[in-house]
C-alpha positions in Angstrom: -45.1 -25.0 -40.5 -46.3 -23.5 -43.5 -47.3 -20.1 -43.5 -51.3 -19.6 -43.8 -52.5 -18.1 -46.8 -54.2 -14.9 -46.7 -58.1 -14.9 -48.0 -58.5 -12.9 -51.3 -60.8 -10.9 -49.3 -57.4 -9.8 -47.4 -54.9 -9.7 -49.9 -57.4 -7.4 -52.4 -56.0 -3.8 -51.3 -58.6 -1.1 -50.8 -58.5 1.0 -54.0 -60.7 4.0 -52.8 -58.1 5.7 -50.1 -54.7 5.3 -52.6 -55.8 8.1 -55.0 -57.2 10.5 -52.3 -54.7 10.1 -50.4 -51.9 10.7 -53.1 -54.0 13.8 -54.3 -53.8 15.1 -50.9 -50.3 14.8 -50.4 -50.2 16.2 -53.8 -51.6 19.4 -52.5 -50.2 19.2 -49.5 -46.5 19.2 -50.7 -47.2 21.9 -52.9 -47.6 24.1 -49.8 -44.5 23.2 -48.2 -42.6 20.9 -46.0 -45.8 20.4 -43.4 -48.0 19.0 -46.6 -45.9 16.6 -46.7 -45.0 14.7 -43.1 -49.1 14.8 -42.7 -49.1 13.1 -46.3 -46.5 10.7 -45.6 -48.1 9.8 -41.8 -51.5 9.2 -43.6 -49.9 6.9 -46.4 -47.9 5.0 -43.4 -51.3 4.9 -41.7 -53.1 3.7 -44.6 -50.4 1.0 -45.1 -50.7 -0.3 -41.5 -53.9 -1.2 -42.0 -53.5 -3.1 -45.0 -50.9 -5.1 -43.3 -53.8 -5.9 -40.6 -55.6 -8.2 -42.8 -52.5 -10.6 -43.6 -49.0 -11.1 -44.0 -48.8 -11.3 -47.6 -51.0 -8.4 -48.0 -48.9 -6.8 -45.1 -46.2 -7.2 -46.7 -47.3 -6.1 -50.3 -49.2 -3.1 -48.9 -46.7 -2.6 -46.5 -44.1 -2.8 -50.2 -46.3 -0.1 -51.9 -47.2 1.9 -49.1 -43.8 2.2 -47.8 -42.0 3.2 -51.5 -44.1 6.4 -51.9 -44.0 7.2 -48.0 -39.9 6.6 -48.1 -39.3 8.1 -51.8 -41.9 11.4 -52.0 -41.9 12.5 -48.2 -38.2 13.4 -47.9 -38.3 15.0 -51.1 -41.5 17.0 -49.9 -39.3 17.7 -47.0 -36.2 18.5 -48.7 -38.2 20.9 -51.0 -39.8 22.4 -48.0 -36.7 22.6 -46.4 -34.8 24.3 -49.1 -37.7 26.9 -49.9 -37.3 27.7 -46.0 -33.8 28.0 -45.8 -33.9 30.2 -49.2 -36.1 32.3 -48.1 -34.6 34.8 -46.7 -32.0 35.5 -49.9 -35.6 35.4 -52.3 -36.8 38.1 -49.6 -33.7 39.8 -50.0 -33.7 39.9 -53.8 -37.4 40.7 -53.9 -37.1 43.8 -51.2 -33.9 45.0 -53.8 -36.1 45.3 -56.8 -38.7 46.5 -54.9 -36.2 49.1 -53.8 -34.6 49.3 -57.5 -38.2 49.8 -58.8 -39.0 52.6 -56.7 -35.3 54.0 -57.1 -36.2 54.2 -60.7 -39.5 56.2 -60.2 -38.1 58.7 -58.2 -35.2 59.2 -60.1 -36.8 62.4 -62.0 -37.7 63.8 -59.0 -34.6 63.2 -57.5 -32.9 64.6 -60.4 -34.7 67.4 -60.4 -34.5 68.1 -57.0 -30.7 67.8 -57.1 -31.1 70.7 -60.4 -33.2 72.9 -58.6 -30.5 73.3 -55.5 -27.5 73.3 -58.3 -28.9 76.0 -60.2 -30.1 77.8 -56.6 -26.7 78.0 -55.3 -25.3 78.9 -58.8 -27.8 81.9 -58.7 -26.6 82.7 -55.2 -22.9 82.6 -56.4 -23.4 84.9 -59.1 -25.6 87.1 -56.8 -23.1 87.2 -54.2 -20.3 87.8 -57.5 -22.2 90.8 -58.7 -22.8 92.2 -55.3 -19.5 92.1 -54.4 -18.7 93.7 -57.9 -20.6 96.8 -57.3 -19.5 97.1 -54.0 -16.4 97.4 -55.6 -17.9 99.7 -58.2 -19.0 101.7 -55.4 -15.7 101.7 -53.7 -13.5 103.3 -56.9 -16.9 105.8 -57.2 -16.8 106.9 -54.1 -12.9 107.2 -54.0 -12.8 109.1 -57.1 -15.6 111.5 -56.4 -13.3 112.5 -52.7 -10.1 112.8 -55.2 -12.5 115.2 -57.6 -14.1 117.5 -54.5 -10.7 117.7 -52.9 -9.0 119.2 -55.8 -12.0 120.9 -56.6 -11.5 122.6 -52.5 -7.7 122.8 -52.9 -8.5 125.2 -56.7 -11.2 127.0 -54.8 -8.8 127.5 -51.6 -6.1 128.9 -54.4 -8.5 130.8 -56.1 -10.0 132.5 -53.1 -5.9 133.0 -52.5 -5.4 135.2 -55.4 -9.0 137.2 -55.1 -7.7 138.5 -51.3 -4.1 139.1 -52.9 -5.9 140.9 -55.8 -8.1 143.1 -53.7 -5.6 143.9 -51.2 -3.4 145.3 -53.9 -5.7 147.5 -55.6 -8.3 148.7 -52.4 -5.8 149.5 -49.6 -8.9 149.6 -47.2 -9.2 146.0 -47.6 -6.0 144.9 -46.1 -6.9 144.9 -42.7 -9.9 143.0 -43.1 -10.0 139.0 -42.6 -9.9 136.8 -45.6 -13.7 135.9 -45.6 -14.4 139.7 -45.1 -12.5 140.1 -48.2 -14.4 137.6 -50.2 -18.0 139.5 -48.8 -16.2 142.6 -50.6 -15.4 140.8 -53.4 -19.1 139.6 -54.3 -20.7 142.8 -53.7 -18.0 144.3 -56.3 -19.2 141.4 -58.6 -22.8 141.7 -58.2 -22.4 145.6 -59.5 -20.5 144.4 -62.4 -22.8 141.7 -63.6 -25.8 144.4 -63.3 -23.6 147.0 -65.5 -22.9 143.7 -67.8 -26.7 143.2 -67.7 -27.1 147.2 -68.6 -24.3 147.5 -71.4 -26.3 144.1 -73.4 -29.5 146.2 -73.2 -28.1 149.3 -74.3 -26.2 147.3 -76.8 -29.7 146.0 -78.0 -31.1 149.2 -78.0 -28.3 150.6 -80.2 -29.2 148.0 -82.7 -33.0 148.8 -82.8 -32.5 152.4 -82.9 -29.8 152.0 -85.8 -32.3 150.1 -87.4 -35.2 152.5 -87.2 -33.1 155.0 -88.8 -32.3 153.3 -92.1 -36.2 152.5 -92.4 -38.1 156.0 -92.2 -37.3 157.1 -88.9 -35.6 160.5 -88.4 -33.7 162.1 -85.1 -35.0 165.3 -83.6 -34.3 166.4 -79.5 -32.9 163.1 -78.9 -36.1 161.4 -80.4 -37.4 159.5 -82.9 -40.1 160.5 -85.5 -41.8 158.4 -87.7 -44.2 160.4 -90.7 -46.6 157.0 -91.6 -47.9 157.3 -94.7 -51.2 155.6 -94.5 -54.1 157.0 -94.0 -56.2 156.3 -91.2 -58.6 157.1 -88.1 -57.6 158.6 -84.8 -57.6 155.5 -82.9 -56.1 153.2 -85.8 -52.9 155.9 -85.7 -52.9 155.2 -82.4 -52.7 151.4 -83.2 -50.2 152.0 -85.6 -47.7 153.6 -83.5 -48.2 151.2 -80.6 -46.7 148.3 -82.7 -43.7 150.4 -83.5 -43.2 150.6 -79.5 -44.1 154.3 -80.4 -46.8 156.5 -79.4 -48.5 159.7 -81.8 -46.0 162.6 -81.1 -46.1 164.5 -78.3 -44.9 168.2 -79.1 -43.2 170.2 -76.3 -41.7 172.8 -77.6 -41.6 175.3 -80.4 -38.2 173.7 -82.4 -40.0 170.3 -81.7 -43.6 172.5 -83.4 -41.2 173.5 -86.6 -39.1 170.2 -87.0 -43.1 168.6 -87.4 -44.5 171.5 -89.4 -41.2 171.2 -92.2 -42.1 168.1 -92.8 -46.2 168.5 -93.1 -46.5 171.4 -95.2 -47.0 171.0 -98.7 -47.6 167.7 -98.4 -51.0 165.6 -99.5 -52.6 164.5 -96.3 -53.0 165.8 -92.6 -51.1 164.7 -90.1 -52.5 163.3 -86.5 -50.9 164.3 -83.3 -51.4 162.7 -79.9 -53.6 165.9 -78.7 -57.3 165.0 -77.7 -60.1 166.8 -76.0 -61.3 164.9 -72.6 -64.3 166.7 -71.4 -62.8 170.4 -71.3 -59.6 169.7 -71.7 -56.8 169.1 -74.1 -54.3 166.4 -73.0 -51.5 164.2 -74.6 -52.0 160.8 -75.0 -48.5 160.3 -73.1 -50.3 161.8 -70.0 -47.9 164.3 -69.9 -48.6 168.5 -69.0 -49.3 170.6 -71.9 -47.0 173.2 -71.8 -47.6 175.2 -75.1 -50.2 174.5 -77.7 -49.7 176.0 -81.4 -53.4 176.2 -82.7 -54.1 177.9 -86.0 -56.2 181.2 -86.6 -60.1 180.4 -85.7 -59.0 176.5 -83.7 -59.9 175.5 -81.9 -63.8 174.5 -83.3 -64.8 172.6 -80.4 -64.7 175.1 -77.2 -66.7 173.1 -75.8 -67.6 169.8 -74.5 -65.7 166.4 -76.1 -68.8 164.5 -77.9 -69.4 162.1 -80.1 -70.6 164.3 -83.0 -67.4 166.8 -82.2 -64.4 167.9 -82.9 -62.1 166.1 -79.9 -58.5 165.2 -82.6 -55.7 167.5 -83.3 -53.9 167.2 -86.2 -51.3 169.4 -88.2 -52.9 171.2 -91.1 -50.7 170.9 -94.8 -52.0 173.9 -96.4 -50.6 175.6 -93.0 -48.4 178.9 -94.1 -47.7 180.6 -90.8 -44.9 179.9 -88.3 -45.8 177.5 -85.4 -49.3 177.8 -85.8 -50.7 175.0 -87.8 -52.8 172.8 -85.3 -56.8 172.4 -86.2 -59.1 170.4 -84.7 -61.4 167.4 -86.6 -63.4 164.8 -86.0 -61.4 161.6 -84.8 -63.1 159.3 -87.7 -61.5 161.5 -90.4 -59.1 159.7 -92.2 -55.3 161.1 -91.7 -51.7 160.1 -91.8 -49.8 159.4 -88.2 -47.0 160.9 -86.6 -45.0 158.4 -84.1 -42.4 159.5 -81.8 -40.3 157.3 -79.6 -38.5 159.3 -76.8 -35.0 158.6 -75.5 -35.2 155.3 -72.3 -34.8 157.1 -69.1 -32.8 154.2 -67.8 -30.0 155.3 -70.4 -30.2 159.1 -69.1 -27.8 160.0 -66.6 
């Protein structure tokens, strides 16, 4: 028998479902290798019920349902399959330039780290380098300062040889006495010759001023010096005078003294002052020293007296004087006269 023909009603396929269903799978095989079994079951399913209606239409549906189910699905599948099974090298790759990229920003910092601890154990070399330099340093120092004090000890030990030897020889009351007892000897003996040193520069000095004087005014009487200023002047400004030539107004002690002064007064144009003054009742020296014998002239003194203001409390040697150790006057102390200065011998040089 003939096969019945299908009704148009069943042979017209439904043309609503195709397109959704083909956007579906669309979507769904984007996704992966699930998206597309469910889109190839629902295309299988859709087909299945086209067949339903009739053979031919079965047939024909069954034709274009099964080409795309058959031709897209495995394709889906084999897509899904292969992005699975490359996954894990992608993840791998991805991961390593994740990795690279974050290599390559810390790469300063690492860099830097890395300089830092060069140049810190550099600076601790050279530290340790220069340390162990001037320990060295220290070393030789050391060493060459115990060669210079023990040669310095072994001169000193020779030296202090030669002193005893020396002494021995010349002070035979040393030669029973220790070594060290010796050397005590020894620096007492040195002591008293540095002190005489001391003593011969002084005189020396003193020499030289004294020469000096000598060739500028000064003349030599008793062992003394005399100086016959030349300016006249008040009492106290001869006394001034004197005391910047380290000299004082002349003390007279004795008669050859009295006519040493008086040949070199007389006949001359001014008075001279002397360092005899009135205190109260009595006459004294400026020098503090005793008055032993006073050579006043005929009449002197004026003041008998008490020393005043208004009075006669100087002495001074008169120049129109004509008798023999008797030329002393008294004045007033603001009359204007010439000086005499006398220095007298240093009793450290009197022996």
């Amino acid at each position: 028998m003939a096969p019945e023909k299908p009704s148009p009603s069943q042979t017209k396929p439904p043309k609503a479902p195709a397109p959704k269903l083909e956007l579906k799978a669309k979507k769904q095989g984007a996704k992966g290798g699930g998206g597309a079994k469910k889109g190839a079951a629902s295309k299988g399913r859709a087909s299945k019920g086209s067949i339903a209606e009739g053979a031919p239409a079965k047939e024909g549906a069954a034709a274009k349902g099964r080409a795309p189910a058959k031709g897209r699905a495995p394709a889906k599948k084999r897509a899904s399959k292969g992005s699975t099974s490359e996954g894990g090298p992608a993840k791998e790759a991805a991961d390593k330039k994740v990795t690279g990229t974050a290599k390559k920003k810390n790469l300063p910092r690492i860099i830097r780290n890395r300089s830092v601890a060069f140049f810190q154990s550099a600076l601790v070399l050279h530290a340790a380098v220069i340390l162990c330099f001037l320990l060295f340093a220290a070393t030789i120092s050391a060493i060459a300062l115990y060669a210079m004090e023990r040669g310095k000890t072994n001169s000193l030990r020779a030296g202090a040889k030669k002193i005893t030897k020396f002494m021995r020889a010349h002070e035979p009351r040393l030669r029973t006495l220790l070594d060290s007892e010796v050397l005590e000897e020894t620096l007492k003996y040195a002591e008293t010759l540095a002190s005489w040193r001391t003593k011969i520069i002084e005189l020396d000095e003193a020499i030289t001023d004294i020469t000096r004087k000598i060739t500028k005014d000064w003349e030599v009487f008793g062992g003394s010096l005399f100086l016959f200023h030349m300016g006249a002047q008040t009492y106290v400004q001869a006394i001034h005078t004197c005391s910047t030539r380290d000299s004082s107004l002349a003390t007279i002690d004795t008669p050859a003294e009295e006519e040493f002064i008086e040949s070199h007064v007389k006949g001359k144009h001014v008075d001279y002052w002397i360092g005899l003054h009135k205190q109260r009742i009595d006459w004294i020296w400026l020098e503090d020293t005793p008055v032993r014998q006073m050579f006043w002239s005929p009449g002197a003194p004026i003041n008998k007296g008490l020393a005043g203001g208004d009075t006669e409390n100087c002495v001074f040697v008169d120049k129109h004087c004509t008798l023999n150790k008797q030329c002393w006057r008294d004045s007033l102390c603001t009359s204007l006269k010439r000086a005499i200065c006398r220095i007298r011998p240093n009793e450290k040089w009197m022996y």
